[in-house]
C-alpha angles and dihedrals in degrees: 000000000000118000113287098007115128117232111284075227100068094047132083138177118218098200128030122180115262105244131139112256093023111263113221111236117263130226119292109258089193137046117298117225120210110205108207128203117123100041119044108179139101097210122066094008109146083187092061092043097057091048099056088043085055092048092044095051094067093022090251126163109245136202146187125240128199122189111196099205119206105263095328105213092353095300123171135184100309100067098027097048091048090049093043084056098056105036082061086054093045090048099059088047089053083048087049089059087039091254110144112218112203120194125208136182127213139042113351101216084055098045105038093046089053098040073052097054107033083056099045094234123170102192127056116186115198137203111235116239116166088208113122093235102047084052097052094050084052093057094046090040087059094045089051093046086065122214089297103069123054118222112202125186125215127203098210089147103075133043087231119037108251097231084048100055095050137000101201134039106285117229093216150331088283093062088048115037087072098053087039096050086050105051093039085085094071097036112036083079124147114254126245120245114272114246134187118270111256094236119054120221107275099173132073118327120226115282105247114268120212089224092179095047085050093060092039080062099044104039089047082049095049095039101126077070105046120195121267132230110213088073130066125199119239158056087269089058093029086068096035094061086045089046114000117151086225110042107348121156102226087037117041105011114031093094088074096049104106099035110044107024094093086056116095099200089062103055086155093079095062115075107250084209088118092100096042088046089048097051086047080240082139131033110230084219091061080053095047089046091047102047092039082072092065098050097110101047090046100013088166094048094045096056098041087049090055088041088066097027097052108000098050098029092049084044095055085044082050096051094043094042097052102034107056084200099065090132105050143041096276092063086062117105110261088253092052102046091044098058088043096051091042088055097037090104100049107121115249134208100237128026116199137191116226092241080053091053090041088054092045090237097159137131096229103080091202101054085045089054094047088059095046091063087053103054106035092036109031106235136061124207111259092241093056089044085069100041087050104048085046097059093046082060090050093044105052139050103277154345097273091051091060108046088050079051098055096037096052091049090042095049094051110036105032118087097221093035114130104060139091104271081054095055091036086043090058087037092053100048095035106041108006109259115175094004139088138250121274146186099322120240146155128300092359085053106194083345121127105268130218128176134174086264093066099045092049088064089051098052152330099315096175085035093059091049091056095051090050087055092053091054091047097053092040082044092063097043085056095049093045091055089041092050088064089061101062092095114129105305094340107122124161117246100006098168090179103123 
């Protein structure tokens, strides 16, 4: 590959033009947008640099585009407010490469056709995502753009792209690690320097954007989910929680990796970098290429760190890519969804409403806690999340019920809900994605089982529900302070200049 060029085998393009033999597609004659949407950063974004590459190669002007879509997925103020933050942050570093950023609200396939349009480009990059919707706005977006204009699609997210890992849905780990780990050779590469585009910008600026007005609006909107403080928003702190000199992950806190992550009264040991890789703030390849560094002094740490951060993530991409019900019971192997639906009707001990659930009003003090977590933090440890989404299955009528359950309280309260280890998290514990069948019982049927027992021999049970305590009560006093603050623009805490 030429310096700064991306892999040809992280790039497609969506519509090519129908000629027989296939033409390749020339250089773009007018600007190239780049919408933006999964991976919000200006460093180590195969996506941007496409793009600029595109732009450079006929000496065009190019641009980012942002749609804010109303309350994507039923998110509130703690995503939105996390994402608002640092699209602020990314835009003055765009600035900084004299790269406008233009952000829109509404429905994508209305506002980027017609940012494509009103510009002349005739080149639109785009950000992969394997969720249906994101995929359906892509088909119609091409439609819209008309033959003039090409629409190419990046996979920045993953180290390897996900069409290029697999072409079919994987059973397991086990089917993929291997395609993964060879291709890795010729993807966990290091990224070229980003450099400013050759033509500056000549047409219309952005229109300004009261950025502090539009999270006064969001975050009143999204308030039953208020935003959370552990967490700061941006590449900057994105890279300080991976490196940091104080608590980074890789630097301070990666010997404890293996030993200590499937506690949940140490969440230090795990590596807090969920909401930055979400928000695509951080490229998990930045973090592969980082932490490989470090394999000789913590070998063990190391593996089982790029186990979660490329085998396990491109496997949740892979399951959601290629079954279009990742987020219901169709989308369960037949062996899975046949020993659910013959035990659906099993009596249970305990029956719960979703808003009990929600409220944590359970009799089992665990499960509440780990609710809790989730819903005054923002995050619950990834132990707990199994235990949890195992006991809503155990606790309502029916599999379908609780997988619409899990999902929608993951999807809510979680920082980093919404995405597709979130959908495979609640699959796997409720139907089996990506497991194998057990001991058969009631109720889970040939399902993997879990139960407070078991729990109790793994850690502090009585320790963890204390701690959980101790956030909620801190949580409320937050949340009180904060709730003063709501008057006209005044918001804590703002950080927009």
């Amino acid at each position: 590959m030429a310096a700064g060029t991306v892999h040809p085998g992280r790039i497609r393009l969506l519509n090519p033009i129908k000629t027989h033999p296939p033409s390749p597609p020339k250089p773009p004659s007018g600007p190239v947008i780049y919408w933006m949407f999964r991976d919000q950063r200006c460093s180590d974004n195969w996506a941007l640099i496409h793009a600029i590459h595109l732009a450079n190669q006929s000496s065009a002007p190019m641009a980012v585009a942002f749609n804010l879509f109303d309350r994507f997925l039923n998110a509130h103020a703690r995503q939105l407010g996390f994402m608002l933050r640092g699209l602020d942050l990314l835009r003055r570093r765009l600035r900084d490469l004299s790269i406008p950023f233009f952000l829109f609200r509404g429905d994508a396939v209305d506002t980027i056709p017609k940012f494509v349009r009103e510009c002349g480009a005739s080149a639109l990059v785009t950000d992969f995502s394997p969720l249906r919707s994101v995929r359906e706005w892509k088909k119609e977006i091409c439609e819209r753009v008309g033959e003039g204009v090409r629409v190419y699609e990046v996979d920045a997210h993953n180290v390897v792209p996900v069409w290029v890992a697999s072409d079919k849905l994987e059973y397991g780990a086990k089917t993929i690690r291997k395609k993964i780990q060879r291709a890795l050779v010729e993807y966990l590469v290091e990224f070229p320097e980003i450099s400013k585009p050759g033509s500056e910008w000549g047409l219309d600026d952005p229109k300004d954007v009261d950025w502090e007005e539009l999270l006064t609006e969001v975050l009143r909107e999204g308030c039953e989910v208020p935003e959370i403080e552990w967490c700061k928003p941006g590449e900057d702190a994105a890279m300080e929680v991976l490196m940091g000199d104080k608590e980074g992950f890789l630097t301070r806190r990666l010997k404890n990796y293996t030993s200590d992550r499937n506690d949940p009264l140490k969440p230090k040991a795990l590596s807090r970098l969920s909401p930055y890789l979400h928000f695509g703030q951080i490229s998990a390849q930045r973090c592969a290429l980082e932490a490989r560094k470090l394999r000789k002094a913590h070998p063990q740490a190391v593996d089982a760190f790029l186990e979660e951060l490329i085998v396990r993530r491109e496997l949740a991409d892979n399951f959601c890519y290629y079954q279009p019900h990742y987020d219901s019971l169709q989308g369960a192997w037949d062996w899975a969804r046949r020993t659910l639906m013959d035990h659906a009707r099993d009596k249970r001990e305990h029956y719960y409403t979703r808003d009990e659930l929600e409220n944590a009003k359970t009799a089992d003090d665990l499960w509440n806690a780990s609710q809790l977590e989730m819903v005054h933090h923002g995050k619950m440890h990834g132990f707990m999340r199994m235990y949890w989404a195992k006991k809503i299955l155990e606790w309502t009528r029916g599999p379908e019920e609780a997988l619409a359950i899990a999902i929608y309280l993951n999807d809510k309260y979680e920082i980093d809900g919404r995405d597709p280890n979130g959908y495979v998290g609640c699959m796997w514990s409720i139907c089996g994605v990506h497991d194998q069948g057990w001991k058969e019982r009631a109720v889970f049927g040939k399902i993997r089982y879990m139960n407070y027992a078991g729990c109790k021999r793994k850690f502090d049970t009585d320790g963890y529900i204390a701690y959980v305590n101790g956030l909620v009560v801190n949580s409320k006093k937050r949340k009180a302070e904060n709730a003063k603050d709501f008057s006209g623009k005044k918001i804590q805490n703002l950080n927009l200049k």
